[in-house]
SEROKOL-748615 format. One line per field, with one value per atom (N, C-alpha, C): x, y, z; atom name; residue number from 1; residue in one letter. Coordinates in steps of 0.02 Angstrom, whole numbers, padded with zeros to 5 digits, always signed. Example, Ala and Ser with C-alpha at 12.3 -4.5 7.8 and 13.67 -1.06 7.14 Angstrom:
x = c(+00660,+00615,+00660,+00642,+00684,+00645)
y = c(-00284,-00225,-00165,-00112,-00053,+00002)
z = c(+00390,+00390,+00390,+00354,+00357,+00394)
atom = c(N,CA,C,N,CA,C)
n = c(1,1,1,2,2,2)
res = c(a,a,a,s,s,s)
***
This chain:
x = c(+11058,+11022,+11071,+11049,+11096,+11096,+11128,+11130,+11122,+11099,+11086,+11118,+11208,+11227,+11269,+11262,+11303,+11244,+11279,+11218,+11207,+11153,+11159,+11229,+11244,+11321,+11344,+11364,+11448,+11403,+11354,+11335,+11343,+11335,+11328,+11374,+11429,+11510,+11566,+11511,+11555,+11559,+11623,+11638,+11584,+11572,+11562,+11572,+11639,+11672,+11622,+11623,+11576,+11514,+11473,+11424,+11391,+11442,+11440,+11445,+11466,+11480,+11432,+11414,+11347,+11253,+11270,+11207,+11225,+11294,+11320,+11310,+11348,+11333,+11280,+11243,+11171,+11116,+11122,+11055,+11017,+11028,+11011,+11028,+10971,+11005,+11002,+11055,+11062,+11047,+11014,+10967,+10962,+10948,+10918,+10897,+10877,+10831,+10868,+10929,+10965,+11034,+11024,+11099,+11123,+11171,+11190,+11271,+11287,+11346,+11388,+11439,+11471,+11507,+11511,+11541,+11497,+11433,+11397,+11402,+11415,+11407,+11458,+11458,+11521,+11548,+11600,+11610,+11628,+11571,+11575,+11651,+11696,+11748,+11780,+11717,+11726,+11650,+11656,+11624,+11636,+11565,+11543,+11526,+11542,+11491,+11510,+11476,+11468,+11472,+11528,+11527,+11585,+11561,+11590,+11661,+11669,+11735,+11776,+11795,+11880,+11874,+11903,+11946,+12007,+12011,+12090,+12121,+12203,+12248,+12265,+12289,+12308,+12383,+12382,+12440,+12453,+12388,+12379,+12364,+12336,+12334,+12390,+12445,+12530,+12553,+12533,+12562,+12546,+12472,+12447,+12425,+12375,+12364,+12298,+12279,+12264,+12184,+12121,+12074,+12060,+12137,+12121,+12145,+12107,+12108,+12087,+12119,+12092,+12142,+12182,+12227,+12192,+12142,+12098,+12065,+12042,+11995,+12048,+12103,+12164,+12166,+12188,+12206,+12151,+12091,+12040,+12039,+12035,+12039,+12087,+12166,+12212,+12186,+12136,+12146,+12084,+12045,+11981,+11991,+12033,+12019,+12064,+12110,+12139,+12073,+12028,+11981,+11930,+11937,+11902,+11962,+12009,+12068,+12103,+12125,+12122,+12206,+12275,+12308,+12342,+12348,+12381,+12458,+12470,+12532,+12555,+12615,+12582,+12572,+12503,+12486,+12545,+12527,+12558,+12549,+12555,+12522,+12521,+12476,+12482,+12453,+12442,+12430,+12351,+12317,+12250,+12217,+12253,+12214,+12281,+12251,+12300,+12291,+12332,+12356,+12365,+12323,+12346,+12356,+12418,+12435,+12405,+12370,+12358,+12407,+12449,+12481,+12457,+12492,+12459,+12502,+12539,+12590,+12554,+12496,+12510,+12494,+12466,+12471,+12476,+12480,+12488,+12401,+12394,+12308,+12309,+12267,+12283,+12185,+12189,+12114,+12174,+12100,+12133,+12064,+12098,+12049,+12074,+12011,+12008,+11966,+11953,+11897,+11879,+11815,+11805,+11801,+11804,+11792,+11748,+11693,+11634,+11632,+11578,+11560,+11636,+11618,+11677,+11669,+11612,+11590,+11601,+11621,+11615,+11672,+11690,+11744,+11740,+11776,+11777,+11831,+11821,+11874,+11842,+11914,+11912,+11987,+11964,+12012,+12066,+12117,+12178,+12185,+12178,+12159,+12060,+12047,+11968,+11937,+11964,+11925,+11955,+11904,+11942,+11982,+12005,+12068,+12127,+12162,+12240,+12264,+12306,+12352,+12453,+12446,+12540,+12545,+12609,+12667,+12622,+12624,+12591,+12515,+12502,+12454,+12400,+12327,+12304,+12272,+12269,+12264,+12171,+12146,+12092,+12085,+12055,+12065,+11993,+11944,+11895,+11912,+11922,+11926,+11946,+12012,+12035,+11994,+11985,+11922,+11866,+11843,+11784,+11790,+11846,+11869,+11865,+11912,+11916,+11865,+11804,+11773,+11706,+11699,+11665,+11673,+11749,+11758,+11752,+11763,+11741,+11666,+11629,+11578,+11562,+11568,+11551,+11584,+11644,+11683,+11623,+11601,+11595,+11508,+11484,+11400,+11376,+11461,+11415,+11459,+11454,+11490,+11418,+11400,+11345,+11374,+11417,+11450,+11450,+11445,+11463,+11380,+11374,+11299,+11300,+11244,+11249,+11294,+11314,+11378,+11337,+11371,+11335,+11406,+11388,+11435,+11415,+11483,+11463,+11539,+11543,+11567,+11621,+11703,+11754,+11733,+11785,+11777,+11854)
y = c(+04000,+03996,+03986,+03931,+03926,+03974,+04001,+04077,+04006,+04040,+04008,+04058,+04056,+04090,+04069,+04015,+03981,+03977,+03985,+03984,+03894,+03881,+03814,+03796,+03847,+03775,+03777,+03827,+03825,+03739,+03750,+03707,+03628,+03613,+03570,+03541,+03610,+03580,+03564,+03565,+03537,+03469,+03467,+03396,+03349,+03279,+03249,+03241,+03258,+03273,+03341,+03391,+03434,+03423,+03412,+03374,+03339,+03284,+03255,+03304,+03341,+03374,+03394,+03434,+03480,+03443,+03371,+03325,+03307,+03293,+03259,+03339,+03396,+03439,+03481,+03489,+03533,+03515,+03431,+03385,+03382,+03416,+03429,+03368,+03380,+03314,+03367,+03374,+03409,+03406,+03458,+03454,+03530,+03523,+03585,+03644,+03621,+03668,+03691,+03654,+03680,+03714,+03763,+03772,+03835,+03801,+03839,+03840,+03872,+03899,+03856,+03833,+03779,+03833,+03892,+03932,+03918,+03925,+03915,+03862,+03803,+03729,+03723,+03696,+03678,+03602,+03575,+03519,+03486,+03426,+03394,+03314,+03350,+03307,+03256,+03252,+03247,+03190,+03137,+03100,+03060,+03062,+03019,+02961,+02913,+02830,+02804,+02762,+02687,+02628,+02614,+02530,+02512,+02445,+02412,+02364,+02368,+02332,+02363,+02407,+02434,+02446,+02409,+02407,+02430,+02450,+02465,+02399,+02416,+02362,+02385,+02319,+02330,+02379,+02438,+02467,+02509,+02517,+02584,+02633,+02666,+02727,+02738,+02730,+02750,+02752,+02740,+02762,+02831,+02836,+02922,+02937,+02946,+02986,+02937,+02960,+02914,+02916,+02873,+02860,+02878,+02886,+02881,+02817,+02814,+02762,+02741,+02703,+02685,+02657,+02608,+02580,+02520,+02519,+02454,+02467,+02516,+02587,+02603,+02610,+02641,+02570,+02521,+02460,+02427,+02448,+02411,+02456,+02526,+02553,+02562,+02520,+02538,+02486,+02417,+02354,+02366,+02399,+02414,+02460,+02520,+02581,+02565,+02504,+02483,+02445,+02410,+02371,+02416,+02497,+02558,+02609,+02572,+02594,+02663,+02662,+02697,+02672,+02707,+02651,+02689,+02675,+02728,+02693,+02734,+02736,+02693,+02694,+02658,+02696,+02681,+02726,+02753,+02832,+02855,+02883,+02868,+02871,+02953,+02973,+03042,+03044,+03099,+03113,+03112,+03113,+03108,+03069,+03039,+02958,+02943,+02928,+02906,+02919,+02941,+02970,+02929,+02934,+02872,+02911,+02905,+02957,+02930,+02960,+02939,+02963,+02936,+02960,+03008,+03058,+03121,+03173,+03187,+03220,+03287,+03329,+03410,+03421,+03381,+03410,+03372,+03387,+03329,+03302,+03227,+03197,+03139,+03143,+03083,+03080,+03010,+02998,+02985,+03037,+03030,+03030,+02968,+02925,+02905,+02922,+02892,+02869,+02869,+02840,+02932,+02941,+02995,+03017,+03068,+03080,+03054,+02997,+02984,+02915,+02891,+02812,+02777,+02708,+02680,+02656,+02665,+02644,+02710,+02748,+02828,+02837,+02857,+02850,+02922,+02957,+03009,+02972,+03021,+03008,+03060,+03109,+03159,+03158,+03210,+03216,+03259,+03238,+03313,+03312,+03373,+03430,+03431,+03478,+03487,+03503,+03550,+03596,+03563,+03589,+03560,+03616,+03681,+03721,+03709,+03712,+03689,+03758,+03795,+03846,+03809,+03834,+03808,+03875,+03889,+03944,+04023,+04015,+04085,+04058,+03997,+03980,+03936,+03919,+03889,+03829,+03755,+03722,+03696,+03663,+03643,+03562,+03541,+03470,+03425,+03452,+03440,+03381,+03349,+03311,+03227,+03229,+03212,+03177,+03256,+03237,+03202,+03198,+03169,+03074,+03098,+03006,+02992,+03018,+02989,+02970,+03021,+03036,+02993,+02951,+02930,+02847,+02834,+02753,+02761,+02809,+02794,+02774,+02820,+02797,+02740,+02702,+02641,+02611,+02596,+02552,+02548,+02622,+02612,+02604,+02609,+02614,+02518,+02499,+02429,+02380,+02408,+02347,+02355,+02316,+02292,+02311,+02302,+02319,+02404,+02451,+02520,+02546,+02585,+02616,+02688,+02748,+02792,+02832,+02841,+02866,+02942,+02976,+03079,+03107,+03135,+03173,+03237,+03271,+03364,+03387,+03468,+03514,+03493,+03527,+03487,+03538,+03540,+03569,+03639)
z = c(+00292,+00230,+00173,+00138,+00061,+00024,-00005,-00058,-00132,-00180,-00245,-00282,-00308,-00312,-00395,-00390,-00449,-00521,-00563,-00637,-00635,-00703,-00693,-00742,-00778,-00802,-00766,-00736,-00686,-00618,-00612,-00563,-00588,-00656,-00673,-00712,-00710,-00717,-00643,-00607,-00541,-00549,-00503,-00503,-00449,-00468,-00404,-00330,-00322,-00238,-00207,-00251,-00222,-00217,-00264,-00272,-00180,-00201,-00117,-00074,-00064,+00008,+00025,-00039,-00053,-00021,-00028,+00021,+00068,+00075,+00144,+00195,+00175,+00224,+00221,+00181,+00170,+00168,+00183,+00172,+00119,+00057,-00020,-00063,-00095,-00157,-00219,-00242,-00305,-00360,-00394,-00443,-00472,-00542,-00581,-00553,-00478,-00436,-00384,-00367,-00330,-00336,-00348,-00373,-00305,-00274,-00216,-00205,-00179,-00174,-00113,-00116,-00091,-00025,-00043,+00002,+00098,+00077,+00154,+00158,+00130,+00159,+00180,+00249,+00307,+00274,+00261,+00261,+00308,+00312,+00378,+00387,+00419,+00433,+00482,+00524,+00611,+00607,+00626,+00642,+00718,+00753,+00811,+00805,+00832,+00846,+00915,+00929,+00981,+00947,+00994,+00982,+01017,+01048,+01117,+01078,+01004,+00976,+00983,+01020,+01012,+01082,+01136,+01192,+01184,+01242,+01244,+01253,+01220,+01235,+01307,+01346,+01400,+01397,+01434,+01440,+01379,+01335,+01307,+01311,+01374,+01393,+01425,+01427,+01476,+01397,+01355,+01261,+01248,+01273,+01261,+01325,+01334,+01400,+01420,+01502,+01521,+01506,+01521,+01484,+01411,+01384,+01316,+01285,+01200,+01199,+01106,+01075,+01003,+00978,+00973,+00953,+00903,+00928,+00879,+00836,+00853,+00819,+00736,+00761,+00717,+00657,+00704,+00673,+00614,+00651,+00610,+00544,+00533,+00502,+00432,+00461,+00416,+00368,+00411,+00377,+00327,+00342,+00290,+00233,+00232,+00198,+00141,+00139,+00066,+00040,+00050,+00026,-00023,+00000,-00027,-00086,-00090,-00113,-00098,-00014,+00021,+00058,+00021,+00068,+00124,+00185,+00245,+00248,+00310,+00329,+00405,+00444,+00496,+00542,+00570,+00632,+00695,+00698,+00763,+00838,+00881,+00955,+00965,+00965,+00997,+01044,+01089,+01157,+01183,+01081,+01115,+01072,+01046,+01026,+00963,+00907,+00867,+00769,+00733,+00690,+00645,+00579,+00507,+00460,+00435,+00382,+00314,+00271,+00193,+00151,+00116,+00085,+00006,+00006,-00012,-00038,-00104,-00114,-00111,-00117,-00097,-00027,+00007,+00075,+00120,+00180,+00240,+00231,+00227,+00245,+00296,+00335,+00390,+00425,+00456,+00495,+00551,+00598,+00671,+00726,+00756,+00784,+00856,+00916,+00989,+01001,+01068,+01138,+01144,+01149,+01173,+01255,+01266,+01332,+01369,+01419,+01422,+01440,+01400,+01382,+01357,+01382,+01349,+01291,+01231,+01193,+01134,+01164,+01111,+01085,+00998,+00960,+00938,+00915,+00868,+00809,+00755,+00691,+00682,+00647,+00600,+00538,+00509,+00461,+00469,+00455,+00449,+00365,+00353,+00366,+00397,+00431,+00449,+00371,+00340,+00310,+00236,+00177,+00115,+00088,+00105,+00085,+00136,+00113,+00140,+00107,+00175,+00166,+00164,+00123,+00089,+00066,+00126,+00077,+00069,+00017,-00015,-00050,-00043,-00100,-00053,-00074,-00068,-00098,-00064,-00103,-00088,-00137,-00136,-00098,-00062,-00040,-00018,-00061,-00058,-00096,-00157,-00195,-00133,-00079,-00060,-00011,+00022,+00104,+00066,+00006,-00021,-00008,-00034,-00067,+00009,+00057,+00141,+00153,+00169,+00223,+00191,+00127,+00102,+00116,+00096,+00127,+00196,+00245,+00303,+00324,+00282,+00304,+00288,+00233,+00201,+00237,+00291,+00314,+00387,+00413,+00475,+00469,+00414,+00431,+00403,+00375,+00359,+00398,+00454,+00511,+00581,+00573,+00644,+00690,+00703,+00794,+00810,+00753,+00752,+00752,+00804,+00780,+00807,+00790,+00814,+00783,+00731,+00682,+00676,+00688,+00693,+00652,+00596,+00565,+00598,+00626,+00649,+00621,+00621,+00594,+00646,+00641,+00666,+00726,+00766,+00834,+00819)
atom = c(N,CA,C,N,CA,C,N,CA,C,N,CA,C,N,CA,C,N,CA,C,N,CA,C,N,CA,C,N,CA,C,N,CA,C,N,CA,C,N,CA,C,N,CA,C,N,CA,C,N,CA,C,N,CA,C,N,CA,C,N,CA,C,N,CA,C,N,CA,C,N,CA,C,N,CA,C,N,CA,C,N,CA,C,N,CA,C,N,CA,C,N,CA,C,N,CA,C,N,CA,C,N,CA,C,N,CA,C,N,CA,C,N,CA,C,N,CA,C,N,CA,C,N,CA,C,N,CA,C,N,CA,C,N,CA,C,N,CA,C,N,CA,C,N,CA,C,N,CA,C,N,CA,C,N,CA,C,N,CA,C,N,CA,C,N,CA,C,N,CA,C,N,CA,C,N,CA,C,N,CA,C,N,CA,C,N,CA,C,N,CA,C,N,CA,C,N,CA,C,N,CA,C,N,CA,C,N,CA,C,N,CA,C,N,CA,C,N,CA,C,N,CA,C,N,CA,C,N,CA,C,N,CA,C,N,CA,C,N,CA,C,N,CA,C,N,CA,C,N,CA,C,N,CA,C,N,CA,C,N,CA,C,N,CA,C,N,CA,C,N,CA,C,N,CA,C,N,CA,C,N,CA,C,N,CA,C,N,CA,C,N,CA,C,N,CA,C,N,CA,C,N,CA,C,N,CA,C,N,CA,C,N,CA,C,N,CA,C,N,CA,C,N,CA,C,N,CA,C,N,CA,C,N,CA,C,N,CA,C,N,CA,C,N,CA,C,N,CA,C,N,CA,C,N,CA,C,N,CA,C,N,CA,C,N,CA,C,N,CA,C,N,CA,C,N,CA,C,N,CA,C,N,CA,C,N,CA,C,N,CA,C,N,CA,C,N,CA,C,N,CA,C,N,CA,C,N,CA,C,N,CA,C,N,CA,C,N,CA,C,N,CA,C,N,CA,C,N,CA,C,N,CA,C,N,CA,C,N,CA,C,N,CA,C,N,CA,C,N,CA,C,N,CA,C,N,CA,C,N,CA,C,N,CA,C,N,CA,C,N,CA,C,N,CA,C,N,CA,C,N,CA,C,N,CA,C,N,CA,C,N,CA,C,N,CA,C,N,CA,C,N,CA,C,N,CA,C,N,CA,C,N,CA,C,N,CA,C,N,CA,C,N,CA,C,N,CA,C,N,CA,C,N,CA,C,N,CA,C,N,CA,C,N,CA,C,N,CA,C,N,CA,C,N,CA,C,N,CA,C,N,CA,C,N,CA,C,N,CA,C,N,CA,C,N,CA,C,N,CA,C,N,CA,C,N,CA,C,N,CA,C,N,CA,C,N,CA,C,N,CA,C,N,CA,C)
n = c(1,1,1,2,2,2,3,3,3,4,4,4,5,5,5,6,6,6,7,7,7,8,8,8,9,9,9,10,10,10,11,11,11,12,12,12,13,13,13,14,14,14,15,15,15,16,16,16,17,17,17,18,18,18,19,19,19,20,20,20,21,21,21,22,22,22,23,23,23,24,24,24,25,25,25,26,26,26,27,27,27,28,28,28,29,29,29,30,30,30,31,31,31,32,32,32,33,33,33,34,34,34,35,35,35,36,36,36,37,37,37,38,38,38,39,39,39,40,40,40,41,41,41,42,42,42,43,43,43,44,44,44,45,45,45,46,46,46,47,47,47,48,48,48,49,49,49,50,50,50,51,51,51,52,52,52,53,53,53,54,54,54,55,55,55,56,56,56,57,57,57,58,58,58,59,59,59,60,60,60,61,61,61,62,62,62,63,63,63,64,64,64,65,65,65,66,66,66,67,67,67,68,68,68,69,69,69,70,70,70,71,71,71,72,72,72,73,73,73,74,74,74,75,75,75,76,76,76,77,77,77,78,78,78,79,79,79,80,80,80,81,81,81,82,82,82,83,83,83,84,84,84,85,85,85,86,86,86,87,87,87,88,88,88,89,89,89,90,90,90,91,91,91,92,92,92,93,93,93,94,94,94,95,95,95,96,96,96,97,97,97,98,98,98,99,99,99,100,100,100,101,101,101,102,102,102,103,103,103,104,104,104,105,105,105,106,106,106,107,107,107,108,108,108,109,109,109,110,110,110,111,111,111,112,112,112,113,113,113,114,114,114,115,115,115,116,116,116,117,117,117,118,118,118,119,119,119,120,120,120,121,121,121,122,122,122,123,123,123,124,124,124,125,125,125,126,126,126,127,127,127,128,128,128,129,129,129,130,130,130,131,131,131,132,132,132,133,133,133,134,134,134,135,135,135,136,136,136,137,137,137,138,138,138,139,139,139,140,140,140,141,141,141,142,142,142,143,143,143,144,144,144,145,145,145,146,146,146,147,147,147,148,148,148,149,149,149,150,150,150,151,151,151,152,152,152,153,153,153,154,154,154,155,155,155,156,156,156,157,157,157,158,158,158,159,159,159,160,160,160,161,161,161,162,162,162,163,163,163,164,164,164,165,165,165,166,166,166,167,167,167,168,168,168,169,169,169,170,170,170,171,171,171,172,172,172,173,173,173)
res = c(x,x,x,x,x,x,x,x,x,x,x,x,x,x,x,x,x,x,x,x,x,x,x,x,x,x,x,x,x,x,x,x,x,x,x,x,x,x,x,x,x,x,x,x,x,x,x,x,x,x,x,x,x,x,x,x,x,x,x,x,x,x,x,x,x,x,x,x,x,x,x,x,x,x,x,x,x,x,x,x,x,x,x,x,x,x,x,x,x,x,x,x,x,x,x,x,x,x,x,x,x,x,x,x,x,x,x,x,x,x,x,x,x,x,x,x,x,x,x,x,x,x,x,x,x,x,x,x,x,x,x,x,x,x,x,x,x,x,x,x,x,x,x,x,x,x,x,x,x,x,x,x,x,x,x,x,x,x,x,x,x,x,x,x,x,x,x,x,x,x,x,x,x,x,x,x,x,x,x,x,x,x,x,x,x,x,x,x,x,x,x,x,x,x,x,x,x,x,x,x,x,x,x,x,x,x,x,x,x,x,x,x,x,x,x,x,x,x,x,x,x,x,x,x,x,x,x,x,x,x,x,x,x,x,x,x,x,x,x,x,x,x,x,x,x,x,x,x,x,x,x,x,x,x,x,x,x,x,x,x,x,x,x,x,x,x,x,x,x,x,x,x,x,x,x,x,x,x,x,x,x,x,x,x,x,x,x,x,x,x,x,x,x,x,x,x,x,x,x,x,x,x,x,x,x,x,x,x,x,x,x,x,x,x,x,x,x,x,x,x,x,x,x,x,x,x,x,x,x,x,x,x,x,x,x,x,x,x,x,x,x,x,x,x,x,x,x,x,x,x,x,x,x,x,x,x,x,x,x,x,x,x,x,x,x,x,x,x,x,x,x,x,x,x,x,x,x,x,x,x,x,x,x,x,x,x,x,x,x,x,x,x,x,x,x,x,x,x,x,x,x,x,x,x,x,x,x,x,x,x,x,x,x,x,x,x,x,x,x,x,x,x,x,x,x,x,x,x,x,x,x,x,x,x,x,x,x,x,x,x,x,x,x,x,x,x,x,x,x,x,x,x,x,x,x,x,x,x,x,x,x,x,x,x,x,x,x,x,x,x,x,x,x,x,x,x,x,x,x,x,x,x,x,x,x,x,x,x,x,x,x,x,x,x,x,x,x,x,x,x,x,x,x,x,x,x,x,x,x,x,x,x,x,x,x,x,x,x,x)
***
């Protein structure tokens, strides 16, 4: 259950990034009437889809591990998310799919993207960091602002390409 915990200024001096999260993860469209507390809303960072465009390259699973798989997945991504003014880094092979750094001076930010376990048609992408607080040091940082901007050209990259369908945003794992 949403707690309605915020007055209406403080609600209506939030920024937009929250705003978003606040429909993207609570299914709410925000309004006068809703004034709820950002604390119970999970931000959703972890997205599912299908789609038969990202094959593996031949002799890319002996890069990471074996029936894994997204190297195209990665690629297509670096080439879209400047078009959203979004610019990465160059992708890195990890063991269970593959790693795009956003460049990001307070914290480490990256989309990290495979072949899921299953169908050969099933992708995950999530975010590093999962969550929008980032622990540094002694302090915490806020990174909602960040995951907003990401997790927003993603969707616009991946919901207006025909070949991608079935796109399920869920809570990270």
């Amino acid at each position: 259950m949403i707690e309605r915990s915020l007055n209406e200024a403080t609600f209506y001096s939030l920024p937009d990034s929250y705003l978003h999260f606040a429909r993207q993860a609570c299914s709410l469209e925000p309004c006068r009437f809703h004034l709820l507390s950002l604390h119970n809303c999970p931000v959703k960072t972890q997205l599912e889809f299908r789609s038969t465009k990202f094959p593996p390259y031949d002799g890319e699973q002996e890069q990471i591990n074996p029936s894994l798989w997204g190297k195209r997945l990665a690629e297509y991504l670096v080439q879209k998310l400047p078009e959203r003014g979004i610019e990465t880094e160059e992708i890195i092979a990890e063991d269970w799919g593959w790693y795009i750094p956003v460049p990001n001076e307070e914290f480490r930010l990256a989309l990290c993207c495979g072949h899921q376990d299953g169908d050969n048609d099933e992708f995950l992408v999530f975010t590093d960091p999962s969550t929008p607080v980032v622990k540094k040091l002694f302090k915490k940082i806020d990174a909602t602002a960040q995951l907003t901007r990401l997790t927003d050209a993603l969707q616009q990259i991946l919901s207006s390409d025909k070949d991608i369908k079935d796109i399920v945003w869920t809570d990270s794992r």
